[in-house]
C-alpha positions as CSV (number, residue, x, y, z in Angstrom):
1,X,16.0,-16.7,-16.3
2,X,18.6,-16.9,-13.2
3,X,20.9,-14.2,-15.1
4,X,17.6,-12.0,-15.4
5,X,17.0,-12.7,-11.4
6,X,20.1,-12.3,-10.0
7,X,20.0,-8.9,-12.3
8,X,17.0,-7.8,-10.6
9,X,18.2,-8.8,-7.2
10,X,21.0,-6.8,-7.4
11,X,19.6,-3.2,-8.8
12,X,16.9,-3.9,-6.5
13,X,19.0,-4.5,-3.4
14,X,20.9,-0.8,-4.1
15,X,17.7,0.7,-4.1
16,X,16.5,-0.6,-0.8
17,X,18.7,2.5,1.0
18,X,16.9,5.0,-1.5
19,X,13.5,3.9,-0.6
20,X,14.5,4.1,2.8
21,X,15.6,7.6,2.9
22,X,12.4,8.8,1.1
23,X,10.2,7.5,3.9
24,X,12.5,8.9,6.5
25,X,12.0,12.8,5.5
26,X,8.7,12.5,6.0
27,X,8.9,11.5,9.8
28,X,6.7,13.1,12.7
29,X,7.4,15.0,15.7
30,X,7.9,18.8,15.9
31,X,8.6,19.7,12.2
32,X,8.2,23.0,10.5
33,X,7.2,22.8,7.1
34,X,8.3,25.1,4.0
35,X,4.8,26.6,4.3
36,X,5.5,27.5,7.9
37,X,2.8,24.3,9.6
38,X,4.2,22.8,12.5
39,X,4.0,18.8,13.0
40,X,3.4,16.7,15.7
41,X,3.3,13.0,16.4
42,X,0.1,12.3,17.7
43,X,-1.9,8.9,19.4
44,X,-5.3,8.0,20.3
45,X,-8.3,6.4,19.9
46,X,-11.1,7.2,17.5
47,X,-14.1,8.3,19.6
48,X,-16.5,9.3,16.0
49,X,-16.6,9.6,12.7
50,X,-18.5,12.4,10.5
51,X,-17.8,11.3,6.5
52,X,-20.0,13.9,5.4
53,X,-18.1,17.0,7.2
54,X,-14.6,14.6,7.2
55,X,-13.8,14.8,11.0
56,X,-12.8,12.4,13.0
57,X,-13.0,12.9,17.1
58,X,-9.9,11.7,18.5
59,X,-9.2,11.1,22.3
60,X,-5.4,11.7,22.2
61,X,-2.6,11.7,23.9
62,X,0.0,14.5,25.7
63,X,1.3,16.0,22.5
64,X,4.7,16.7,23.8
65,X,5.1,20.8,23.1
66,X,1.8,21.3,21.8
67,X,-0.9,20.5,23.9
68,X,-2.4,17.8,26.9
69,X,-4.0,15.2,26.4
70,X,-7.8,15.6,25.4
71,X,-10.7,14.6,22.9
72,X,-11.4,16.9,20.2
73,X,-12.2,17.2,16.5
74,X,-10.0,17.0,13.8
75,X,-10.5,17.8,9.9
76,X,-9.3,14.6,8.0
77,X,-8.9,13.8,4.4
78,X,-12.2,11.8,2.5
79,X,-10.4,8.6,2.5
80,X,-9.3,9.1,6.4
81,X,-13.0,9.6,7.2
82,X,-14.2,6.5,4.9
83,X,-11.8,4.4,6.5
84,X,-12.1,5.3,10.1
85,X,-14.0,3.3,12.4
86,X,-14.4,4.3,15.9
87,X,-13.2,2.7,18.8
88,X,-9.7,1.9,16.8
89,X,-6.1,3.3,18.2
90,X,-4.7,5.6,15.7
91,X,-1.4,6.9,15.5
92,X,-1.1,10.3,12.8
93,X,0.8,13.6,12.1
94,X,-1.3,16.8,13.9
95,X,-0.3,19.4,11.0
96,X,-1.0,23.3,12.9
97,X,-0.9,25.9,10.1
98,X,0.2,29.4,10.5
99,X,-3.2,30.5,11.4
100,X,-3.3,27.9,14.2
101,X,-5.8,25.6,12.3
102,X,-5.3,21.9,12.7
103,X,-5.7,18.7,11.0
104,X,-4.4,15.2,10.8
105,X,-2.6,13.4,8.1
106,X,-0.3,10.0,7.5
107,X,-2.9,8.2,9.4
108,X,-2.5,4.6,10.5
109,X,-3.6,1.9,12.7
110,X,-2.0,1.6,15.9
111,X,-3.8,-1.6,17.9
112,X,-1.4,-3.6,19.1
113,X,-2.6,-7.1,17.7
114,X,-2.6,-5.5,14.3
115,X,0.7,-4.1,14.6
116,X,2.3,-7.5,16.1
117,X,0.4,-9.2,13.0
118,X,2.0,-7.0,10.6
119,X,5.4,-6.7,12.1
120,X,5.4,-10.5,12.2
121,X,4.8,-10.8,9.1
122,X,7.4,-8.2,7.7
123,X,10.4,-10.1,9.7
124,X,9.3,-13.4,7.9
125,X,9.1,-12.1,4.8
126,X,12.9,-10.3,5.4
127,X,14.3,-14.0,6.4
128,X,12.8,-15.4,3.5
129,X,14.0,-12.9,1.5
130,X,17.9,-13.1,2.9
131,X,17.3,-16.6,2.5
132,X,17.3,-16.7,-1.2
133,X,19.7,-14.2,-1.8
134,X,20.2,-13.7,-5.6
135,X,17.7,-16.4,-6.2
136,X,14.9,-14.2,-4.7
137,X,13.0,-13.4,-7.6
138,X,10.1,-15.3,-8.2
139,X,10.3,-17.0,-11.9
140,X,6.8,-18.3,-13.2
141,X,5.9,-21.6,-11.6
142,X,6.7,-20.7,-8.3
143,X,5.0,-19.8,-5.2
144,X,4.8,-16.3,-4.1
145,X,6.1,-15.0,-0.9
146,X,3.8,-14.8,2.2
147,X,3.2,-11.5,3.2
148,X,0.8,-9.2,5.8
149,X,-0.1,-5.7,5.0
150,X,-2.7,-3.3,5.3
151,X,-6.0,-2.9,3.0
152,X,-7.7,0.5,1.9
153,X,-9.7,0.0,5.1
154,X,-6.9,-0.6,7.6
155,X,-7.7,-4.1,8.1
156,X,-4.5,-6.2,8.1
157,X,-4.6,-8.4,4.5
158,X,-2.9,-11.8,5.5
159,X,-1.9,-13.5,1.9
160,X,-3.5,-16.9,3.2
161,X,-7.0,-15.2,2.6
162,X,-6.3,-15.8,-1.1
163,X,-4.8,-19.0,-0.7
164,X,-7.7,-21.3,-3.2
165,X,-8.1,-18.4,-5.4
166,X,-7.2,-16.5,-8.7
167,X,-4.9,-13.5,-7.8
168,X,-4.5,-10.6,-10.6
169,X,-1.6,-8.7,-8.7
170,X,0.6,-5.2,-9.3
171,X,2.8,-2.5,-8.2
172,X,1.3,1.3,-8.7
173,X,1.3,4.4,-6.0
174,X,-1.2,6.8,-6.1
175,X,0.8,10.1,-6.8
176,X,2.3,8.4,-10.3
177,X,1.6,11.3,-12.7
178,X,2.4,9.3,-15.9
179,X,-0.4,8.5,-17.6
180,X,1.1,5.7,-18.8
181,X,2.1,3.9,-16.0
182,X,0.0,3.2,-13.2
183,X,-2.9,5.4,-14.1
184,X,-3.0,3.0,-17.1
185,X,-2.0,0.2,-15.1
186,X,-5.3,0.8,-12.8
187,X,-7.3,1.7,-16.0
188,X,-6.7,-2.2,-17.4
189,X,-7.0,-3.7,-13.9
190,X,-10.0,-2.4,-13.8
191,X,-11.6,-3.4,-16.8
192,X,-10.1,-6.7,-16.5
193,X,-12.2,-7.0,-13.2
194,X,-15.1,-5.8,-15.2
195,X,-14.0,-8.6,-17.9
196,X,-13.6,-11.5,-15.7
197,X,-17.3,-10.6,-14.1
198,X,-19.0,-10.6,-17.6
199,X,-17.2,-13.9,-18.1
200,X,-18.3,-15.6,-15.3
201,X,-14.7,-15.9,-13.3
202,X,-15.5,-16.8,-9.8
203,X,-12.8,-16.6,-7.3
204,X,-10.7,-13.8,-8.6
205,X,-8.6,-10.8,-6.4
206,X,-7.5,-8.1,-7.7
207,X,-4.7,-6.9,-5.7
208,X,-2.4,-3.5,-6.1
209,X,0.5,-3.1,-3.6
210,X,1.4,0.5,-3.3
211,X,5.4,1.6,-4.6
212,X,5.0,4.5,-2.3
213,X,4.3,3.1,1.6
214,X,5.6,6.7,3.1
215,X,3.0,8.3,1.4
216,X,0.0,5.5,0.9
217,X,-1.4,5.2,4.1
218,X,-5.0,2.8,3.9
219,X,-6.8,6.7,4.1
220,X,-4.9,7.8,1.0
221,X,-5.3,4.6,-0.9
222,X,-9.1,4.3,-0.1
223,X,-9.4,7.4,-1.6
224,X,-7.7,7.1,-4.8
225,X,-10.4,3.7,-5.1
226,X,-13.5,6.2,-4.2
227,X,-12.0,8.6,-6.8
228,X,-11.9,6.0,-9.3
229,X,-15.3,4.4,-8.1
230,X,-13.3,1.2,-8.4
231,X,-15.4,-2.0,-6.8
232,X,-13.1,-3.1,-3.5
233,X,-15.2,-6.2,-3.1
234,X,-12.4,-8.1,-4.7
235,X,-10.3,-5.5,-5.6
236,X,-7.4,-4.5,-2.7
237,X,-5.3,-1.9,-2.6
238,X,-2.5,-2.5,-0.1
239,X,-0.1,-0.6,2.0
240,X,2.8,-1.3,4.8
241,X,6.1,-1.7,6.4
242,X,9.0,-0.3,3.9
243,X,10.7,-3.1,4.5
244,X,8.1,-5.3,3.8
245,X,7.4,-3.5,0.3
246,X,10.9,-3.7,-0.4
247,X,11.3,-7.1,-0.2
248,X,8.2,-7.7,-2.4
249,X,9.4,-5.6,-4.9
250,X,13.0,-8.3,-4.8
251,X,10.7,-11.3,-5.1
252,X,8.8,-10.3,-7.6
253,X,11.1,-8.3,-9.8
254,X,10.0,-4.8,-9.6
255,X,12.6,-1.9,-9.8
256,X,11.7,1.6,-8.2
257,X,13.8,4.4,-6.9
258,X,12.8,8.0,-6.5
259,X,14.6,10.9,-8.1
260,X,13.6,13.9,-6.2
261,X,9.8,13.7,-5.9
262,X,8.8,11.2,-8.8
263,X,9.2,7.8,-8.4
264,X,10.8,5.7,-10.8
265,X,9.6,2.0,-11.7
266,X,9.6,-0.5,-13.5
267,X,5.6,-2.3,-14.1
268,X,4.6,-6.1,-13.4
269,X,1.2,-7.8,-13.7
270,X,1.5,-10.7,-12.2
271,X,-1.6,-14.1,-12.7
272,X,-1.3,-15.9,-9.2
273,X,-3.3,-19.2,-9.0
274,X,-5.1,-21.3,-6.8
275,X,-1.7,-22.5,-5.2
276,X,-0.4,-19.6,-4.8
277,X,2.0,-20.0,-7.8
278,X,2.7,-17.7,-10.3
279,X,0.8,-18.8,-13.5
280,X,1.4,-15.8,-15.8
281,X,3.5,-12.4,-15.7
282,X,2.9,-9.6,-17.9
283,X,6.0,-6.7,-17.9
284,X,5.4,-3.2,-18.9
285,X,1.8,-1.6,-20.0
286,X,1.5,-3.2,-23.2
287,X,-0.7,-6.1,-21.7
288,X,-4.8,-6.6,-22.4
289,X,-7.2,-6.9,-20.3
290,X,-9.1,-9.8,-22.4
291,X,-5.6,-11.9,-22.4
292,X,-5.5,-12.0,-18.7
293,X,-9.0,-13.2,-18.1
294,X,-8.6,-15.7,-21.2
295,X,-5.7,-17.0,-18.6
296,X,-8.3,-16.8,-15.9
297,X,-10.6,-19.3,-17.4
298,X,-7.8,-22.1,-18.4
């Protein structure tokens, strides 16, 4: 099991510069896009919400080179709107298109309790991580790493709020366009959720930590749950730091590097349990729903 670790550690630790890189060309500030739309980094605080027309009214910052500060509307994608609350700090990409036309994308949560929480929580994980070394990976009968990320809602998701309970946990990111991979992967998470109701499991989570953190932002994710009409009363789908997701991915054995646009990976499925120890660990797609919930009631 230590040869298979230090295996993992290793591939996964080249990758960490990959992942990095992807994130980095899609940064903000005055970009021109292929399709000729301008970007701009863009701050504020979200005065109202409309889900039904998808705006969001923003009171925002200077945009340096574009225009002063002011509060105005701004079209948003369906998950953006869902999510939004108002009153909270944003920070997001303004995207102008050629006809002048704006609207906001790669939007996150910008308090700053929120962001110390999460930035905390992402240098812990790093030194525990560093710590380890080649002995990183998490073999079954350990406990898992602590982490602090953000949900589909853009609440920050401390991994003591499981502590006491069953955690069904994987890797998948929304854009995925193999059907056998994380579509499937969401697919049998989802009826094991249905499963383990029917069953009579209490005190079961269902967590899926996105791959893809430069793209998943808690909008984007808590639209690919509405699209699914997936139950996120115990079901997360969780977003963050790169680092932080990179470090996950070395303690619990997941490989991933993009080539070009697609994302290669490797799959986990992971049984946490009350302790926060790893009871079970399922590699690949080939797993059933019904085994995992049999595990579940043990």
């Amino acid at each position: 099991m230590r040869t298979i670790a230090a295996r993992h550690f290793a591939a996964l630790a080249s990758l960490g510069a990959l992942l990095a890189c992807a994130g980095c060309a899609k940064g903000g500030g005055n970009a021109a896009s292929a399709q000729g739309e301008r970007r701009f980094a863009l701050a504020g605080e979200v005065v109202s919400v409309d889900p039904a027309r998808k705006v969001l009214v923003v009171r925002h910052n200077e945009i340096a080179g574009y225009m002063p500060a002011m509060t105005m509307e701004f079209p948003v994608a369906p998950g953006d709107a869902a999510a939004a609350r108002p009153g909270e700090r944003i920070r997001a990409e303004l995207v102008v298109g050629k006809g002048g036309a704006v609207r906001l994308e790669d939007i996150w949560p910008d308090d700053k309790v929120s962001l110390d929480r999460i930035d905390s929580g992402a240098r812990m994980l790093r030194q525990d991580t560093l710590a380890k070394g080649a002995a990183a990976f998490r073999e079954i009968g350990e406990k898992v790493p602590d982490f602090v990320l953000y949900d589909q809602d853009g609440r920050v998701v401390d991994s003591a709020r499981f502590r006491g309970k069953q955690v069904m946990l994987n890797f998948i990111y929304t854009r995925c366009p193999v059907a056998n991979m994380c579509p499937l992967s969401t697919t049998k998470m989802m009826a094991t959720q249905k499963l383990a109701r029917e069953a009579g499991v209490a005190g079961i989570e269902f967590v899926s930590i996105t791959l893809d953190p430069a793209h998943d932002t808690p909008g984007v994710l808590r639209e690919y749950a509405d699209a699914r009409k997936i139950d996120t009363a115990n079901f997360s789908f969780l977003t963050g730091p790169e680092a932080a997701i990179r470090d996950l991915l070395t303690q619990f054995g997941v490989l991933a590097q993009f080539k070009g646009d697609l994302l290669d990976h490797t799959l986990a499925t992971l049984l946490i349990d009350g302790r926060g120890r790893i009871a079970w660990r399922a590699d690949g797609s080939a797993w059933e729903p019904g085994e995992f919930v049999e595990r579940m009631r043990r």
